[in-house]
PDB file of N, CA, C and O in Angstrom:
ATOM      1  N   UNK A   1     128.217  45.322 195.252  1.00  0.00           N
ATOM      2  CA  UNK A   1     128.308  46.146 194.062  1.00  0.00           C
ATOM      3  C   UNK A   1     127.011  46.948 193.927  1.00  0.00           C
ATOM      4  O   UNK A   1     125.935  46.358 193.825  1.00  0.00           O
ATOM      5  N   UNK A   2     127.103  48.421 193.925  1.00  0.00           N
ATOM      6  CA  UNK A   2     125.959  49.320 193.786  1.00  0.00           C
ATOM      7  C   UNK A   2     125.244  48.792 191.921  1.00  0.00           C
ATOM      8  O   UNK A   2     125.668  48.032 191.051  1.00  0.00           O
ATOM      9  N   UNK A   3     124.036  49.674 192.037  1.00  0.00           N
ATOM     10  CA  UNK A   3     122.929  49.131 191.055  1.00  0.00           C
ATOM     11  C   UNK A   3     123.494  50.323 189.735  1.00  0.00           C
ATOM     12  O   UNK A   3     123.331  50.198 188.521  1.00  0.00           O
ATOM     13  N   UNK A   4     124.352  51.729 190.661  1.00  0.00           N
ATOM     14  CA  UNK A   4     124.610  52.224 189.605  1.00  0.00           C
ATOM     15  C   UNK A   4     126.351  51.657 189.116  1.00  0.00           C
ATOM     16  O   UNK A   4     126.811  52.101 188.064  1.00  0.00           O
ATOM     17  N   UNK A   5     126.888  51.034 189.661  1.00  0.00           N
ATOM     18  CA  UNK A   5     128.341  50.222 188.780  1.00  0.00           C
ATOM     19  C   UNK A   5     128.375  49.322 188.079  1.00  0.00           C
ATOM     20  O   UNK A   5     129.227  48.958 187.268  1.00  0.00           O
ATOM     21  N   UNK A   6     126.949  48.711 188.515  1.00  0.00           N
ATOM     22  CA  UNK A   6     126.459  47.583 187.454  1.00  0.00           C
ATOM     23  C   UNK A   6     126.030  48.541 185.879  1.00  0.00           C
ATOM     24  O   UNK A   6     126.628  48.641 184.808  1.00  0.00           O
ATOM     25  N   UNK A   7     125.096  48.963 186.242  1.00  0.00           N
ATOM     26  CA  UNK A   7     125.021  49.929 184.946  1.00  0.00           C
ATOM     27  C   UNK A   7     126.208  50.847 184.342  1.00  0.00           C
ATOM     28  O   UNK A   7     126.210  51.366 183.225  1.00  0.00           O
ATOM     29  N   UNK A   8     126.912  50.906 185.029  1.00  0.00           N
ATOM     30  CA  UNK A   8     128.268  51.751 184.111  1.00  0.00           C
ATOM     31  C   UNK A   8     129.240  50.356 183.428  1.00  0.00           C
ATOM     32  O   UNK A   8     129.679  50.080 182.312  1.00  0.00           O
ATOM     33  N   UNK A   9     129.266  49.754 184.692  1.00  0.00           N
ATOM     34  CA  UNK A   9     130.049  48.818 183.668  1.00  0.00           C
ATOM     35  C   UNK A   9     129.614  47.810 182.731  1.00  0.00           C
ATOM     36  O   UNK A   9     130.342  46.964 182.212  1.00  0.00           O
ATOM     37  N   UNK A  10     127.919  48.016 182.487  1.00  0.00           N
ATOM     38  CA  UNK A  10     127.961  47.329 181.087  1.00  0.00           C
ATOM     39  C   UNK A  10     127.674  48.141 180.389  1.00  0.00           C
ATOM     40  O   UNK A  10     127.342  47.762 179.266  1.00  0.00           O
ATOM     41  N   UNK A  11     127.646  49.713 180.684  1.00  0.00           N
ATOM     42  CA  UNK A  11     127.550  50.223 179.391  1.00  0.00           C
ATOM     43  C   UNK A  11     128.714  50.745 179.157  1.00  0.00           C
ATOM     44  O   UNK A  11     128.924  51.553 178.252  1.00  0.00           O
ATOM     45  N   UNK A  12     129.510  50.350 179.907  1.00  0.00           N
ATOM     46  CA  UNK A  12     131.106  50.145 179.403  1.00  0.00           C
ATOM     47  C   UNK A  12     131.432  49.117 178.396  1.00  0.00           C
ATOM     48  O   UNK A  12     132.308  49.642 177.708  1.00  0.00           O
ATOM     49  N   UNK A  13     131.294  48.420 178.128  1.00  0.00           N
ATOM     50  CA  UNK A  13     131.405  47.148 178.194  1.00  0.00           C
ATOM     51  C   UNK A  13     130.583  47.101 177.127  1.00  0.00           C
ATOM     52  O   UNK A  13     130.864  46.129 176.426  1.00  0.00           O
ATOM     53  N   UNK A  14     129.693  47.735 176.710  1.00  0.00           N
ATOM     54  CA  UNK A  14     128.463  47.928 175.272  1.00  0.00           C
ATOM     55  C   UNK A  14     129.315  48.820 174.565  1.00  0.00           C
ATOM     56  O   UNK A  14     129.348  48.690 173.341  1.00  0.00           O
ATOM     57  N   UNK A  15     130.064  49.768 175.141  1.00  0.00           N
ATOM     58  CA  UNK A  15     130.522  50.958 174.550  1.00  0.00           C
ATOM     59  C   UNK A  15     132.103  50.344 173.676  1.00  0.00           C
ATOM     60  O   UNK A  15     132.662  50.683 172.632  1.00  0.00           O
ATOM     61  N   UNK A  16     132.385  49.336 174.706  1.00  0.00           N
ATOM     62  CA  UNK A  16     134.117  49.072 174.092  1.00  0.00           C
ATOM     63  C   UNK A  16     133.688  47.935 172.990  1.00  0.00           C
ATOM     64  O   UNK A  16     134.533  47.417 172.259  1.00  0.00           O
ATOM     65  N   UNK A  17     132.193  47.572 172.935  1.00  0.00           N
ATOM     66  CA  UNK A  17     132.005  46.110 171.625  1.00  0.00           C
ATOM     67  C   UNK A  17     131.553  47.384 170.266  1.00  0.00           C
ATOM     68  O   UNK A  17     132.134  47.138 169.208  1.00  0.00           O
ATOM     69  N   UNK A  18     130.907  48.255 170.239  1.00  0.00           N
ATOM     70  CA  UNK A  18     130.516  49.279 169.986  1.00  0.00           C
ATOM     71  C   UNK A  18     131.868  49.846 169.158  1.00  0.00           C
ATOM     72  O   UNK A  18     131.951  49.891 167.931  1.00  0.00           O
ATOM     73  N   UNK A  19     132.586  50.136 169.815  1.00  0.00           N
ATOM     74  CA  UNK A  19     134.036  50.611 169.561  1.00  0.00           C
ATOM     75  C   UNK A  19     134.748  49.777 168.480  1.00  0.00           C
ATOM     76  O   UNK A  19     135.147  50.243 167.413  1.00  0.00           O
ATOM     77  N   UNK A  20     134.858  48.581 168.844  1.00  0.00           N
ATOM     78  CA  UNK A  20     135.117  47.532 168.012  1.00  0.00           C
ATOM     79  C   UNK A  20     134.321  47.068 166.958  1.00  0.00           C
ATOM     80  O   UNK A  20     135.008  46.750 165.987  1.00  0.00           O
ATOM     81  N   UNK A  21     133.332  46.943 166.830  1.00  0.00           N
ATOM     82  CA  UNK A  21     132.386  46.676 165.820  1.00  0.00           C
ATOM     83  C   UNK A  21     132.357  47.829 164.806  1.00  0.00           C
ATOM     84  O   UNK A  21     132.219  47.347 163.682  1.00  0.00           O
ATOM     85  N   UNK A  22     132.442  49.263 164.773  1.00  0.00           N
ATOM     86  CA  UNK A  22     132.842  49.915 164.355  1.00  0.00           C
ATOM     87  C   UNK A  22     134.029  50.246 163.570  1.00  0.00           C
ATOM     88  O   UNK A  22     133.903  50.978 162.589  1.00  0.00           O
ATOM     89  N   UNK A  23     135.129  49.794 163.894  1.00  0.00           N
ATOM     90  CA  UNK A  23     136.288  50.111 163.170  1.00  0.00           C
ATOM     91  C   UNK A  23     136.068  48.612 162.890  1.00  0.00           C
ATOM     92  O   UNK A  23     135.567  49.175 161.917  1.00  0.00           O
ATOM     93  N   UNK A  24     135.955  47.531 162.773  1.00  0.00           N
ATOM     94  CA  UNK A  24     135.865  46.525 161.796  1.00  0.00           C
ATOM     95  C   UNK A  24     134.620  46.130 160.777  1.00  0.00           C
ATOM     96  O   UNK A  24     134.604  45.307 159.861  1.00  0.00           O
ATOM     97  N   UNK A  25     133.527  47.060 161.294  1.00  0.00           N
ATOM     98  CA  UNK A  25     132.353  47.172 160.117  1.00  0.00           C
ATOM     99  C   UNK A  25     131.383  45.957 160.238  1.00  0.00           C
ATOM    100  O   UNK A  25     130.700  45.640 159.264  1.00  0.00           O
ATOM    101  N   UNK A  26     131.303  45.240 161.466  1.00  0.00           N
ATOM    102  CA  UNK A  26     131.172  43.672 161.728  1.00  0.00           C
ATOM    103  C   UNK A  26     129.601  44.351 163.042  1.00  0.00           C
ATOM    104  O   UNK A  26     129.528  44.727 164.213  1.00  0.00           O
ATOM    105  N   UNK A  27     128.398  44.100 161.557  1.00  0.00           N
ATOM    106  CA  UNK A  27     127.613  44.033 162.438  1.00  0.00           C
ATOM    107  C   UNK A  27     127.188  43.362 163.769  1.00  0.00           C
ATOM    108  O   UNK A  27     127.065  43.874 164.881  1.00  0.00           O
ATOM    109  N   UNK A  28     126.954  41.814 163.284  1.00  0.00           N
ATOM    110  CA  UNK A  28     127.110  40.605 163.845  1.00  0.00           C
ATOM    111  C   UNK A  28     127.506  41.044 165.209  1.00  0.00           C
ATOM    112  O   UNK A  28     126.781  41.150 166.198  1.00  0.00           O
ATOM    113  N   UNK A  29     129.035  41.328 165.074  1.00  0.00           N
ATOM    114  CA  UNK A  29     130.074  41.181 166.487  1.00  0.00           C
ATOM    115  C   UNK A  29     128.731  42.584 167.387  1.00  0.00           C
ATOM    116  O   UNK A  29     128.221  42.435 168.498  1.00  0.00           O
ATOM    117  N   UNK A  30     128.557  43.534 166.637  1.00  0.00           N
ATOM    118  CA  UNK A  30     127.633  44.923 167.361  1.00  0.00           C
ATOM    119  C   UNK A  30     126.268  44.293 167.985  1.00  0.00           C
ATOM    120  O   UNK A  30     125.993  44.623 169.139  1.00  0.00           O
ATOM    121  N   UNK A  31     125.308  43.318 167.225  1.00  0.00           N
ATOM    122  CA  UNK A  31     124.272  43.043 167.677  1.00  0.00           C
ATOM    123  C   UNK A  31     124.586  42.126 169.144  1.00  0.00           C
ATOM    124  O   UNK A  31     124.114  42.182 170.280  1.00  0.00           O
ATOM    125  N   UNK A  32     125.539  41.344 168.544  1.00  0.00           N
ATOM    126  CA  UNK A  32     126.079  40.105 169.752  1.00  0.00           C
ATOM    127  C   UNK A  32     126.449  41.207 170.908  1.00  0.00           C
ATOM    128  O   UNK A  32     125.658  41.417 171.828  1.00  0.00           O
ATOM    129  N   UNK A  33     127.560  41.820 170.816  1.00  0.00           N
ATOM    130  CA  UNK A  33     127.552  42.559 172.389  1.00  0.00           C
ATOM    131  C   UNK A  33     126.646  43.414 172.882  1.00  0.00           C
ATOM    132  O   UNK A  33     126.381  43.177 174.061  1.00  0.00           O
ATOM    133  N   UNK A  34     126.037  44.379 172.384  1.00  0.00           N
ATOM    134  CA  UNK A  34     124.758  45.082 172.859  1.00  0.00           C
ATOM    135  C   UNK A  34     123.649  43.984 173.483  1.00  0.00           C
ATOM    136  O   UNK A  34     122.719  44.503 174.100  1.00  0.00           O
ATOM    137  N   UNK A  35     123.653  42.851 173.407  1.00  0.00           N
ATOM    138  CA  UNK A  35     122.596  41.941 173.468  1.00  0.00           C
ATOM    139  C   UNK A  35     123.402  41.342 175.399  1.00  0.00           C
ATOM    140  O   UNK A  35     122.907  41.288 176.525  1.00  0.00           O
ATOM    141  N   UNK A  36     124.881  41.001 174.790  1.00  0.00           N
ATOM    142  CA  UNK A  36     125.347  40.622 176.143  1.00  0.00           C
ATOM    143  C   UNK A  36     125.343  41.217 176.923  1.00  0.00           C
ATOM    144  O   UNK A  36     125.083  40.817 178.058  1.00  0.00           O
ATOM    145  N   UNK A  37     125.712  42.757 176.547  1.00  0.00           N
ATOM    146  CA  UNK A  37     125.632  43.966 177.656  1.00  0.00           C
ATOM    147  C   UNK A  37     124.703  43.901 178.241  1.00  0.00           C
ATOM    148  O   UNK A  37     124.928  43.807 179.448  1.00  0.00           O
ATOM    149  N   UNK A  38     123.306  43.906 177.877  1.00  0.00           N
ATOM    150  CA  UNK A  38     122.216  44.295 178.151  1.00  0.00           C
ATOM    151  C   UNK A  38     122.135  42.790 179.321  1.00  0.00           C
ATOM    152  O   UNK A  38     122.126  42.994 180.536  1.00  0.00           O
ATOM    153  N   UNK A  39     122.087  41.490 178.811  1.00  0.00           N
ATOM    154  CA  UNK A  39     122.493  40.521 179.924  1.00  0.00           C
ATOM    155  C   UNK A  39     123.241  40.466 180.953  1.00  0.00           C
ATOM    156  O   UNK A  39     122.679  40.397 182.046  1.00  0.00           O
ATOM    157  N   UNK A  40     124.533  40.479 180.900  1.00  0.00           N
ATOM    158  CA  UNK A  40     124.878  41.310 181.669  1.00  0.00           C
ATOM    159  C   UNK A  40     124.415  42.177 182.823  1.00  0.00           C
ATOM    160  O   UNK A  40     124.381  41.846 184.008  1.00  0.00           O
ATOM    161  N   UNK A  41     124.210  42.855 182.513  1.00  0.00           N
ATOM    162  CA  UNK A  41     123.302  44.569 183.008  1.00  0.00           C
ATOM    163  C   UNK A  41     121.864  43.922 183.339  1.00  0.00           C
ATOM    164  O   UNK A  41     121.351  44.808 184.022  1.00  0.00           O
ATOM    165  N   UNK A  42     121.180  43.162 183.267  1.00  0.00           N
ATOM    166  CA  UNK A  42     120.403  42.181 183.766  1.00  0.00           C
ATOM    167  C   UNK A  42     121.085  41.050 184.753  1.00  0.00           C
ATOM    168  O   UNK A  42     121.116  40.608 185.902  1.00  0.00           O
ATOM    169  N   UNK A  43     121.283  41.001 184.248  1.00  0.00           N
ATOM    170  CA  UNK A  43     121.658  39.755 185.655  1.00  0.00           C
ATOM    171  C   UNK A  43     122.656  40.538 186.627  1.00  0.00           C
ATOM    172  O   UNK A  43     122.857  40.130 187.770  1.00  0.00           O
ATOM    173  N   UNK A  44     123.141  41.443 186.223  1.00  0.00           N
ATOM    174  CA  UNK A  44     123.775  42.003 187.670  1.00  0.00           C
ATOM    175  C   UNK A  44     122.703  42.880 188.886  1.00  0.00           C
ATOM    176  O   UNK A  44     122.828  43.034 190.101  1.00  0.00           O
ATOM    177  N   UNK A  45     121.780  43.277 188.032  1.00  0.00           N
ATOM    178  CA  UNK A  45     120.632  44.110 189.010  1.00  0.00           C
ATOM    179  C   UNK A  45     119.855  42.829 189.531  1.00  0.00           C
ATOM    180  O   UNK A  45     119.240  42.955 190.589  1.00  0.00           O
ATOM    181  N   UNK A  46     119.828  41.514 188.829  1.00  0.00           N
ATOM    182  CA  UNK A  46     119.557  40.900 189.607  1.00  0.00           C
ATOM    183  C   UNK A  46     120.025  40.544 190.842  1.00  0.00           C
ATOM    184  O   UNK A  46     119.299  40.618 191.833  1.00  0.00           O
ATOM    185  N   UNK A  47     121.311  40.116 190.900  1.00  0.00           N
ATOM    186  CA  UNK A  47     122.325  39.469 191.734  1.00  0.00           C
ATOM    187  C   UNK A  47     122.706  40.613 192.918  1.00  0.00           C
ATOM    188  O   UNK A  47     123.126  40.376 194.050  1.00  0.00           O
ATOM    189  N   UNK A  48     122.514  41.517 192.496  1.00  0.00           N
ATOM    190  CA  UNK A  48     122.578  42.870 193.301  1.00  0.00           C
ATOM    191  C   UNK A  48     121.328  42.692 194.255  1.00  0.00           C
ATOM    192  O   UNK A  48     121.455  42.427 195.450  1.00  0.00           O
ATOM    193  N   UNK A  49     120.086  42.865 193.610  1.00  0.00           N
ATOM    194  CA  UNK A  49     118.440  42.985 194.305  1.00  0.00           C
ATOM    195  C   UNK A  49     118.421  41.464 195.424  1.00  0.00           C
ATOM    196  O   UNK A  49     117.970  41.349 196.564  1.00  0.00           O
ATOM    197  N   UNK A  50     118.965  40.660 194.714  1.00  0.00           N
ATOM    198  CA  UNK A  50     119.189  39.267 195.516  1.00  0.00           C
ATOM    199  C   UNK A  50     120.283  39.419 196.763  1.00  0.00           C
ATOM    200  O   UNK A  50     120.207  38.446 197.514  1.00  0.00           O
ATOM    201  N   UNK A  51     120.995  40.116 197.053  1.00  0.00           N
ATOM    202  CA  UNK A  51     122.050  40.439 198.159  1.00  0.00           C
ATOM    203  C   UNK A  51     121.656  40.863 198.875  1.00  0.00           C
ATOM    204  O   UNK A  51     122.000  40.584 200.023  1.00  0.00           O
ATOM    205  N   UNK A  52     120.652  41.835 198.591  1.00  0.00           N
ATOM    206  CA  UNK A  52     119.958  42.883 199.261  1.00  0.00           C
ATOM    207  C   UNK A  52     118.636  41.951 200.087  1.00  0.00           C
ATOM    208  O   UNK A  52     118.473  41.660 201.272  1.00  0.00           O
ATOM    209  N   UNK A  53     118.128  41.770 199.306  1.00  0.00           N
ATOM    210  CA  UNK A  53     117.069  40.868 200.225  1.00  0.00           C
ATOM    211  C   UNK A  53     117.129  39.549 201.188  1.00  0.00           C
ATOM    212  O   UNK A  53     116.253  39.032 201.880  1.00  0.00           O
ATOM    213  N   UNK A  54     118.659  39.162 200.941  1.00  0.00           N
ATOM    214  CA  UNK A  54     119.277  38.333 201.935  1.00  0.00           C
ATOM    215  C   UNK A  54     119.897  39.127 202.783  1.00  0.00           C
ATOM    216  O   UNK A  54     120.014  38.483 203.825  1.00  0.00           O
ATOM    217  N   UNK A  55     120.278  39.993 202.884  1.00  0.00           N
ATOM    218  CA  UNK A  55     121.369  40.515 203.788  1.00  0.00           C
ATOM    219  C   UNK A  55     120.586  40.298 205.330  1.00  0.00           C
ATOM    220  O   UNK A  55     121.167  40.616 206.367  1.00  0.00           O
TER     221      UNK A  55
END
């Protein structure tokens, strides 16, 4: 998985909690996924950088 699909798909993935947190007005649920995204989106550039240096 490239370093830039990792980054689209959690800011996919920020964008669809975003989406949702929005039409229900539910901060909470907004802080919680922006936080996972961002984990997420961390640990995949990890797991990515780690493939790479084994290969």
């Amino acid at each position: 998985m490239s370093k830039q699909n990792v980054i689209s798909r959690a800011l996919i993935a920020m964008l669809a909690v975003f989406a949702v947190a929005s039409v229900s007005g539910c901060r909470d649920a907004l802080r919680d996924g922006i936080t996972s995204g961002i984990e997420d989106g961390v640990n995949g550039l990890v797991v990515t950088a780690l493939e790479r240096i084994f290969e």
